[in-house]
DOROPA-312890 format. One record per residue: residue number from 1; x, y, z of N, C-alpha, C in turn. Coordinates in nm, 3 decimals. Layout:
BEGIN
[NUM,[X,Y,Z],[X,Y,Z],[X,Y,Z]]
...
***
This chain:
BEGIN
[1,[4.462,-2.349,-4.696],[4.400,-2.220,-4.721],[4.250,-2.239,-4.718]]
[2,[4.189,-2.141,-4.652],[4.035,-2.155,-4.652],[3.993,-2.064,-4.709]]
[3,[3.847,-2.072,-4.755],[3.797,-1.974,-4.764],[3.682,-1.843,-4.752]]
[4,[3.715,-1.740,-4.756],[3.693,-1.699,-4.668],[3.540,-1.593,-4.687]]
[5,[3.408,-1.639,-4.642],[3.292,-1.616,-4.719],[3.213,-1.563,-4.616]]
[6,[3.131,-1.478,-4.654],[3.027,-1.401,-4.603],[2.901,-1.512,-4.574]]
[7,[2.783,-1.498,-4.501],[2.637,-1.568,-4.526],[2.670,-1.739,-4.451]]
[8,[2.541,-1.810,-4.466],[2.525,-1.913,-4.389],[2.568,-2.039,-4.481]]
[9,[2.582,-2.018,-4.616],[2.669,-2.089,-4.657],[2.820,-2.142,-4.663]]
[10,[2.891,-2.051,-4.635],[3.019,-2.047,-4.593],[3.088,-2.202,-4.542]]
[11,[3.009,-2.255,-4.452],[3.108,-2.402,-4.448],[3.079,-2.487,-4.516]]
[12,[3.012,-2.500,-4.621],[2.952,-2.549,-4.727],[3.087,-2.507,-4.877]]
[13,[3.083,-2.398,-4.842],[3.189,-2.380,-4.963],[3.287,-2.386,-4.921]]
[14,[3.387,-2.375,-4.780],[3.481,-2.410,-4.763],[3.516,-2.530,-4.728]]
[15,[3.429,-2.658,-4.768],[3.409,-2.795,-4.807],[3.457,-2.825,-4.937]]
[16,[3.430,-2.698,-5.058],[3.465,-2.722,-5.226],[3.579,-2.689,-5.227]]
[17,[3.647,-2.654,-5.214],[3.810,-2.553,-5.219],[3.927,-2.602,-5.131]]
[18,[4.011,-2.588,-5.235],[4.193,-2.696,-5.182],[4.252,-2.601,-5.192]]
[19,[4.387,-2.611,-5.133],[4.519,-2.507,-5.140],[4.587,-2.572,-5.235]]
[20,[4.574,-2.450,-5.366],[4.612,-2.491,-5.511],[4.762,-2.491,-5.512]]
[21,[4.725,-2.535,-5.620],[4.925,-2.501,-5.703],[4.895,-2.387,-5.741]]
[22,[5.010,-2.273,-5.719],[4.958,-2.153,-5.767],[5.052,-2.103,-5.867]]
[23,[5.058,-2.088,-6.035],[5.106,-2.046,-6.102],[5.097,-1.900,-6.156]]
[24,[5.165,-1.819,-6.183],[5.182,-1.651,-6.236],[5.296,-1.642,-6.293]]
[25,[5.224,-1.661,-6.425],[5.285,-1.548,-6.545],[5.249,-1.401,-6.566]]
[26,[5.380,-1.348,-6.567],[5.376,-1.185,-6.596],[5.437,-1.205,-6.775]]
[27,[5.283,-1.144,-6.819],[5.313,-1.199,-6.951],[5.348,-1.049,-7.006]]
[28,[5.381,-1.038,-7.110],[5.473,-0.875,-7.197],[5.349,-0.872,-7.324]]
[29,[5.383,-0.738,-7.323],[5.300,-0.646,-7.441],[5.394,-0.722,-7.565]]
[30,[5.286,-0.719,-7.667],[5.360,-0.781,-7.787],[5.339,-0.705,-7.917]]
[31,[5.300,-0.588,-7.876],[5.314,-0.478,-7.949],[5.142,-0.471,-8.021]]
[32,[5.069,-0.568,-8.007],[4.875,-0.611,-8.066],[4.855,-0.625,-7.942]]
[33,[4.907,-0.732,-7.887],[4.819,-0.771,-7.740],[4.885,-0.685,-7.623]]
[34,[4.837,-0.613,-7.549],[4.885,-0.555,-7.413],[4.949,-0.629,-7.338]]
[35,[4.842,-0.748,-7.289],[4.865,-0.788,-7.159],[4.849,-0.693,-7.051]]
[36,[4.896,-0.698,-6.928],[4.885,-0.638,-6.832],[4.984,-0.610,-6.767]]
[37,[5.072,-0.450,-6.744],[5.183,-0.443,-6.714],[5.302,-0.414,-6.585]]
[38,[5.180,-0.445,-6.517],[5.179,-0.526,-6.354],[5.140,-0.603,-6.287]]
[39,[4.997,-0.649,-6.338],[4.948,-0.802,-6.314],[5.000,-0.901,-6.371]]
[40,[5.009,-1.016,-6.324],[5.050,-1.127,-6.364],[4.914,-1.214,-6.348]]
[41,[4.894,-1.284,-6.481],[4.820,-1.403,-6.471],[4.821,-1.515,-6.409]]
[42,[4.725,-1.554,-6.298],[4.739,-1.642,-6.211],[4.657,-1.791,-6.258]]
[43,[4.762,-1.875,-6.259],[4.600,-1.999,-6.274],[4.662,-2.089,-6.130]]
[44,[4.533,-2.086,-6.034],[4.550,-2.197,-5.941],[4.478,-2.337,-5.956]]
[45,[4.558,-2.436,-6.004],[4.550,-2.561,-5.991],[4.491,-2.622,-5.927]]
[46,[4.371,-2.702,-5.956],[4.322,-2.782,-5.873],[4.229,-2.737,-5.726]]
[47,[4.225,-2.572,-5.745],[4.133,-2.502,-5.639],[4.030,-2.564,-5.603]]
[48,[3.952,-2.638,-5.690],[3.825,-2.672,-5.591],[3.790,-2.835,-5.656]]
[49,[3.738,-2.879,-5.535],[3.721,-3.012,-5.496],[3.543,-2.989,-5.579]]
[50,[3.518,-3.065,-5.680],[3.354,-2.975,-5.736],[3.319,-3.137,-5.730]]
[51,[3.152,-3.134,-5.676],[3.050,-3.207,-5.638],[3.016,-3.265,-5.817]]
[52,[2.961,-3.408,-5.815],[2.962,-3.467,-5.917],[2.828,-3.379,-6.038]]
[53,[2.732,-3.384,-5.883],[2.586,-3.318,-5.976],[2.590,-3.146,-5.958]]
[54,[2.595,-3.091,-6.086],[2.588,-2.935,-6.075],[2.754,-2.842,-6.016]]
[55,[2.866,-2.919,-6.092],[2.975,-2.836,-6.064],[2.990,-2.704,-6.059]]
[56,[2.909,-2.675,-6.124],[2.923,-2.531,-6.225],[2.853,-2.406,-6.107]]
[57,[2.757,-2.470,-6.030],[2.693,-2.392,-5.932],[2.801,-2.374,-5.781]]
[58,[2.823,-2.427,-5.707],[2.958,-2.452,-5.720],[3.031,-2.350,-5.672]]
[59,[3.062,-2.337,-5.810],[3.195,-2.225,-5.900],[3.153,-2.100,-5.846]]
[60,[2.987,-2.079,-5.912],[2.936,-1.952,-5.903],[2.929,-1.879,-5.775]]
[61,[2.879,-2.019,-5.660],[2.848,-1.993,-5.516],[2.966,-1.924,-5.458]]
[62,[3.079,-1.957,-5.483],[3.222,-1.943,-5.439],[3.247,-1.743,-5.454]]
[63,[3.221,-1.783,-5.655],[3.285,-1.636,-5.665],[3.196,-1.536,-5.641]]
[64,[3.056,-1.554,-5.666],[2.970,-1.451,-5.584],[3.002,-1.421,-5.452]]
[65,[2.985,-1.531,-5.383],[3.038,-1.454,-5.228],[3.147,-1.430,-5.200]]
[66,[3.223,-1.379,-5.306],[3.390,-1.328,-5.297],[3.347,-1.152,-5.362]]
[67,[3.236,-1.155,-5.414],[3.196,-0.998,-5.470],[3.280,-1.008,-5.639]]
[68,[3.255,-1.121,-5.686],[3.267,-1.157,-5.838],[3.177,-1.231,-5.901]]
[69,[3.095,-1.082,-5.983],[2.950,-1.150,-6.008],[2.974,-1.130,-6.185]]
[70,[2.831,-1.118,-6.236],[2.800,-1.103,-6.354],[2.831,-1.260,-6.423]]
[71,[2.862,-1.343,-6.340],[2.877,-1.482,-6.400],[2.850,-1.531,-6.504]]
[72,[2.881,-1.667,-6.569],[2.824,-1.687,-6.693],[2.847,-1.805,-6.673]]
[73,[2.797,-1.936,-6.809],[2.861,-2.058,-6.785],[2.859,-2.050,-6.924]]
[74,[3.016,-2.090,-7.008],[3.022,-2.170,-7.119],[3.184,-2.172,-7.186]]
[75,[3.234,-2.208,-7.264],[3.369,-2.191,-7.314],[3.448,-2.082,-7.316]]
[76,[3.580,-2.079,-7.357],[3.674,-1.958,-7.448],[3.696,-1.982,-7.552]]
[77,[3.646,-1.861,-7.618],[3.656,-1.875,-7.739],[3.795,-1.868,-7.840]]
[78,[3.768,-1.931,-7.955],[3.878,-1.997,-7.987],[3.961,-1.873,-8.103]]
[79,[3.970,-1.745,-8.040],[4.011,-1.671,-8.134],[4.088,-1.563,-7.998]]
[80,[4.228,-1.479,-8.019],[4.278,-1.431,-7.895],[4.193,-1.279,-7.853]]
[81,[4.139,-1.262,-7.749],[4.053,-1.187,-7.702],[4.093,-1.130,-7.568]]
[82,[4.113,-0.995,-7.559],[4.117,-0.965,-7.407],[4.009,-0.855,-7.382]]
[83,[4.009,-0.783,-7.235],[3.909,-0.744,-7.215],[4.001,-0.625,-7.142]]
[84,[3.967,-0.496,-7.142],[4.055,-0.363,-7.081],[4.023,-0.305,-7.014]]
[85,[3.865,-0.341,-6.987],[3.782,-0.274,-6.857],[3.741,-0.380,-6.750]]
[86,[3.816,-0.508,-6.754],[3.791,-0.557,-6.634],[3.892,-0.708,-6.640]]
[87,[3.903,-0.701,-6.481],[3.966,-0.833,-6.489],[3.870,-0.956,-6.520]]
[88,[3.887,-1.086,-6.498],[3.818,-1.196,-6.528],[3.850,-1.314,-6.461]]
[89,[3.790,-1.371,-6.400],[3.797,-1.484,-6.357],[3.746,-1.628,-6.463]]
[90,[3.805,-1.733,-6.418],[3.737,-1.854,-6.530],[3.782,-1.955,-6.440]]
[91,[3.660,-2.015,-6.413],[3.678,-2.141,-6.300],[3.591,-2.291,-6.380]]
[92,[3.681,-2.384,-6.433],[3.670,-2.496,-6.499],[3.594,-2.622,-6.411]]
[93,[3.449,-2.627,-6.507],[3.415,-2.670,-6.399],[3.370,-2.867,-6.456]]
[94,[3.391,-2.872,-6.563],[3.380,-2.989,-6.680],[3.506,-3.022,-6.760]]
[95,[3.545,-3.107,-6.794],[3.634,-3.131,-6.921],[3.761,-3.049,-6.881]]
[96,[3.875,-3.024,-7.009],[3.993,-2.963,-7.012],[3.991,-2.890,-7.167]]
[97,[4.095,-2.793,-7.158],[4.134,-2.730,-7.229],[4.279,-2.666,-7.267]]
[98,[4.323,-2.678,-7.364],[4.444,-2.620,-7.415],[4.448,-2.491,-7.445]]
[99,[4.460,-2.399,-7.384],[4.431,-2.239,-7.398],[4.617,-2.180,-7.410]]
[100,[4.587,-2.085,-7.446],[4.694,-1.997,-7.490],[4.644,-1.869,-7.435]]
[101,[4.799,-1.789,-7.380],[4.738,-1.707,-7.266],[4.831,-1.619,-7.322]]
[102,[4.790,-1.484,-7.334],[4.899,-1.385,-7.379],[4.898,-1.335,-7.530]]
[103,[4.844,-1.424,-7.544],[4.852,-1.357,-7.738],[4.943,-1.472,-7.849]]
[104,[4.980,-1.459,-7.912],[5.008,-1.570,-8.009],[5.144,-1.565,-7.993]]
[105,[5.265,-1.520,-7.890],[5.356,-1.500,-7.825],[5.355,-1.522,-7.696]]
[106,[5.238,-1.572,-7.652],[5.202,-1.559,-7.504],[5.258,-1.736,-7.402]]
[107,[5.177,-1.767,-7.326],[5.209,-1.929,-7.324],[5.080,-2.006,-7.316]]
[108,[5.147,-2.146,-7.285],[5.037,-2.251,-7.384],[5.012,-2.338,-7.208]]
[109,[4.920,-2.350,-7.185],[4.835,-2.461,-7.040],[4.687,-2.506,-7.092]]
[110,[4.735,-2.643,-7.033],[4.656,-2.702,-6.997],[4.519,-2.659,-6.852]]
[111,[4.390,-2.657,-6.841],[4.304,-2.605,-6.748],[4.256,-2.722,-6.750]]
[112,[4.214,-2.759,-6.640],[4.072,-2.872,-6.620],[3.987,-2.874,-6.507]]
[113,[3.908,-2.956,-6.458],[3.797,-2.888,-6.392],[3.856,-2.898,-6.242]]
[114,[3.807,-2.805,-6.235],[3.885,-2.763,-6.086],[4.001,-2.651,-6.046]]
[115,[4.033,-2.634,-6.187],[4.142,-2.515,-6.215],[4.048,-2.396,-6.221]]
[116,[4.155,-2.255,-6.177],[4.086,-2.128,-6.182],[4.206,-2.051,-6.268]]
[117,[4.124,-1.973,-6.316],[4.230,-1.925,-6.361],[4.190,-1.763,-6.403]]
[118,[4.284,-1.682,-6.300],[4.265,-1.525,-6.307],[4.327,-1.420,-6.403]]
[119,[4.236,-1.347,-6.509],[4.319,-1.303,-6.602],[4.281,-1.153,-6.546]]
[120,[4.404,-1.079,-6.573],[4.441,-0.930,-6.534],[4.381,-0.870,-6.687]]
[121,[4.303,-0.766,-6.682],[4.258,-0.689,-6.775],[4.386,-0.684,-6.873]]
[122,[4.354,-0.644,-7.010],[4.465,-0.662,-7.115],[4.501,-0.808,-7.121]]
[123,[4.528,-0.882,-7.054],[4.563,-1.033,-7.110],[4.480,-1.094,-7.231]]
[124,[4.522,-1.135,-7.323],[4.447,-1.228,-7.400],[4.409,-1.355,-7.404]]
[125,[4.330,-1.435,-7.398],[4.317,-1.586,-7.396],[4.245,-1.617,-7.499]]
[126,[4.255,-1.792,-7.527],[4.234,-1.821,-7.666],[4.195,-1.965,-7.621]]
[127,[4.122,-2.023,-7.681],[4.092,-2.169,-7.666],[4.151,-2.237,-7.771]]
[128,[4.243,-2.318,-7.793],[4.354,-2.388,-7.890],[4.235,-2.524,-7.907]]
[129,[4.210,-2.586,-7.851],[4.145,-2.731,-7.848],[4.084,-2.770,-7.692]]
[130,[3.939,-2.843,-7.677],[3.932,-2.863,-7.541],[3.817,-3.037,-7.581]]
[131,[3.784,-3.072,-7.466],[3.695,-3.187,-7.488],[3.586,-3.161,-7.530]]
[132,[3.522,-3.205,-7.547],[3.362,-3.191,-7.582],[3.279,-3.161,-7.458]]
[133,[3.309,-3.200,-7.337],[3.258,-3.152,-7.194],[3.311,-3.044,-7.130]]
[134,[3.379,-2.944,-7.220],[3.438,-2.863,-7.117],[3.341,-2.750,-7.137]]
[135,[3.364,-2.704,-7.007],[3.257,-2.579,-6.941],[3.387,-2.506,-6.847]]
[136,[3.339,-2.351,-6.870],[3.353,-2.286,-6.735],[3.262,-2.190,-6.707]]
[137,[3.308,-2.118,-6.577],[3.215,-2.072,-6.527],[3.282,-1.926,-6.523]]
[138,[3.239,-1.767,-6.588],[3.364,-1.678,-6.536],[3.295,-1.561,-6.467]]
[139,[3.367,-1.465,-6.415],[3.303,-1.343,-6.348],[3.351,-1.269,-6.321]]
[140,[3.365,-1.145,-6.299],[3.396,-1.002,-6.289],[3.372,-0.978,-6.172]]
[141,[3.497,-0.870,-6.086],[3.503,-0.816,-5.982],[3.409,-0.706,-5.973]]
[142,[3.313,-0.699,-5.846],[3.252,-0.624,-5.864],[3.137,-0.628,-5.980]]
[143,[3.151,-0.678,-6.035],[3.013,-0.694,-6.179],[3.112,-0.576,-6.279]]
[144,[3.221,-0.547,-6.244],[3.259,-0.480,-6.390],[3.206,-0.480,-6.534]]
[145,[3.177,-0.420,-6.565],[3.200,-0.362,-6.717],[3.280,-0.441,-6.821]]
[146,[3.262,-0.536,-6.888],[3.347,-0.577,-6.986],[3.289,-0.546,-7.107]]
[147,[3.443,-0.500,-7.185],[3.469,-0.489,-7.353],[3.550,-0.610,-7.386]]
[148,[3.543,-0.622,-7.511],[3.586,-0.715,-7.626],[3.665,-0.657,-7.732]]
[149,[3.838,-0.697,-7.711],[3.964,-0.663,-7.747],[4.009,-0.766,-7.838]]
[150,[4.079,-0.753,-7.965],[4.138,-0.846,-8.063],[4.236,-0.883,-8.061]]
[151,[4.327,-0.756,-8.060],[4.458,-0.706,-8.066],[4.446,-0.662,-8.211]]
[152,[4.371,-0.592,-8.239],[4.339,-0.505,-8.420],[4.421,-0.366,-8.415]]
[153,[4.451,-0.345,-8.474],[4.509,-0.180,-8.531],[4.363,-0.062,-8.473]]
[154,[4.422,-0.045,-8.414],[4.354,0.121,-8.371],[4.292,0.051,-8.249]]
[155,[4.260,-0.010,-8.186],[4.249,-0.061,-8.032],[4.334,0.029,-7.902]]
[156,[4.461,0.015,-7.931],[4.551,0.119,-7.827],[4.574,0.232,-7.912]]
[157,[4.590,0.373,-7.827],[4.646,0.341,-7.736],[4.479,0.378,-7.638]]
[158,[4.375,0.343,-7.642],[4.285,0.346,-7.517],[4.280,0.257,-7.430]]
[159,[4.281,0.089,-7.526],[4.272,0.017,-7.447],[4.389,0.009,-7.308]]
[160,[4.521,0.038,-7.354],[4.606,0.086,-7.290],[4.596,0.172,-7.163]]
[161,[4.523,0.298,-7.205],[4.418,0.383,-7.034],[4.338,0.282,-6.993]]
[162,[4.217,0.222,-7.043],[4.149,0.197,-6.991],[4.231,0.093,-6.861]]
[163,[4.288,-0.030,-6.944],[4.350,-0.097,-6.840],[4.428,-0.008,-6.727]]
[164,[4.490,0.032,-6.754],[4.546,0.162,-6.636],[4.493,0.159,-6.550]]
[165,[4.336,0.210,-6.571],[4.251,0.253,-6.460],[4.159,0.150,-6.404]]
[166,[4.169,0.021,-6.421],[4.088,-0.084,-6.410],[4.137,-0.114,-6.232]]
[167,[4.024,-0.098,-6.147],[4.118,-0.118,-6.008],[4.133,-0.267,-5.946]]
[168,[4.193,-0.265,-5.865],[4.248,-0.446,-5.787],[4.087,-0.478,-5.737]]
[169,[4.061,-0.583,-5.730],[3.934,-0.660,-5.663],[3.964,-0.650,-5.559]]
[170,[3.853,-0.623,-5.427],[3.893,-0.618,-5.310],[3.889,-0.774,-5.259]]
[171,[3.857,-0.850,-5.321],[3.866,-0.978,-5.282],[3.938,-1.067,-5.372]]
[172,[4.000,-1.196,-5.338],[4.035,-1.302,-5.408],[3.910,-1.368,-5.451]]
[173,[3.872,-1.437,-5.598],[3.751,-1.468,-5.606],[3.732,-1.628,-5.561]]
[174,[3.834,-1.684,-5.536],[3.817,-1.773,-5.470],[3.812,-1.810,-5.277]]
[175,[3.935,-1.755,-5.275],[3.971,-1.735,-5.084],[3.923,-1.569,-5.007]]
[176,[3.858,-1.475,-5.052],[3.827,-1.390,-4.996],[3.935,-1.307,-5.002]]
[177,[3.941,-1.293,-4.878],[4.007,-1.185,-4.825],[4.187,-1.202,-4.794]]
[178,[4.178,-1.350,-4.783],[4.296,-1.456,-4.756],[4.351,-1.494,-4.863]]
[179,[4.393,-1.447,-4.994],[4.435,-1.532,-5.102],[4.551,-1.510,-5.145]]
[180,[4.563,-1.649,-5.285],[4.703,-1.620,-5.322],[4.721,-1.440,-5.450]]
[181,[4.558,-1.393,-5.467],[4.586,-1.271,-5.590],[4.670,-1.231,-5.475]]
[182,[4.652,-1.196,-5.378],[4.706,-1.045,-5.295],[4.849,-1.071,-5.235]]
[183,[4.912,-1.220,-5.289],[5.066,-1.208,-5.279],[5.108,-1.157,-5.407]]
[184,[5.035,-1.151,-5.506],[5.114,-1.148,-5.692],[5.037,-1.028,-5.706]]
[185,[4.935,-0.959,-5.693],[4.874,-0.834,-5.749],[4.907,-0.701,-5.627]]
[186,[5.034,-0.721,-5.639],[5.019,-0.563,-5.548],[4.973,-0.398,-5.643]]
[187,[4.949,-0.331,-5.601],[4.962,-0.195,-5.651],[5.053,-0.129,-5.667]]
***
């Protein structure tokens, strides 16, 4: 799988990027946490091949020219959190982590650098334990709009619309136009 990039960088980044293992969980509402109730959470394995000095740039180069910006670089935090106005990307670009995906009913993976891992608006994630070097890098389709979800009493039922109306990325933030979201995220 290549990928598939706009600009004069392009064979440069399709130098960083492997044809992952591609995992999707369609995780269930747990009555606090939503989740997402047609997306399935994707983490692809081992997506990118990252350069020793400056991984993290990288990451960014990739999902910007996929049209997934608003980037950031640093952990997940260690408490369950989802977001209802946008999906999320998180591309590991240091160390590993034991995250919990779904809510405190949800499931339990391992991430490490080189893993991506795509969460569908409403999903929750949680950082359980990670190394002392772990970093990622995450970003929003489109530069979306993100809120900050608990799973607290009086949250739904909006967060519930909002996700509703949250639309598909026109791109995979890793492979473009060519990826594995657009076998698992239909409409």
């Amino acid at each position: 799988m290549k990928v598939k990039t706009p600009g004069s960088h392009s064979a440069q980044l399709e130098k960083r990027v492997n044809t992952p293992q591609v995992l999707a969980y369609q995780l269930k509402d747990d009555g606090n946490i939503p989740n997402n109730p047609k997306l399935p959470l994707l983490i692809y394995e081992g997506a990118f091949k990252l350069p020793a000095n400056d991984p993290a740039s990288t990451i960014e180069k990739v999902f910007s020219a996929n049209g997934w910006s608003g980037s950031w670089r640093d952990g997940i935090y260690p408490f369950h959190h989802y977001h209802s106005t946008a999906h999320e990307v998180l591309g590991v670009f240091s160390g590993s982590a034991m995250v919990q995906l779904g809510g405190p009913r949800g499931i339990t993976q391992t991430v490490r650098a080189g893993d991506v891992v795509i969460i569908p608006a409403g999903v929750a994630h949680k950082n359980l334990g990670a190394t002392v070097d772990f970093g990622v890098v995450g970003a929003y389709p489109g530069g979306h709009e993100w809120d900050m979800n608990y799973g607290n009493v009086g949250e739904r039922p909006a967060a519930d619309h909002a996700i509703a109306r949250v639309p598909l990325p026109r791109r995979d933030p890793v492979y473009g136009t060519d990826g594995p979201l657009f076998e698992h995220w239909l409409e």
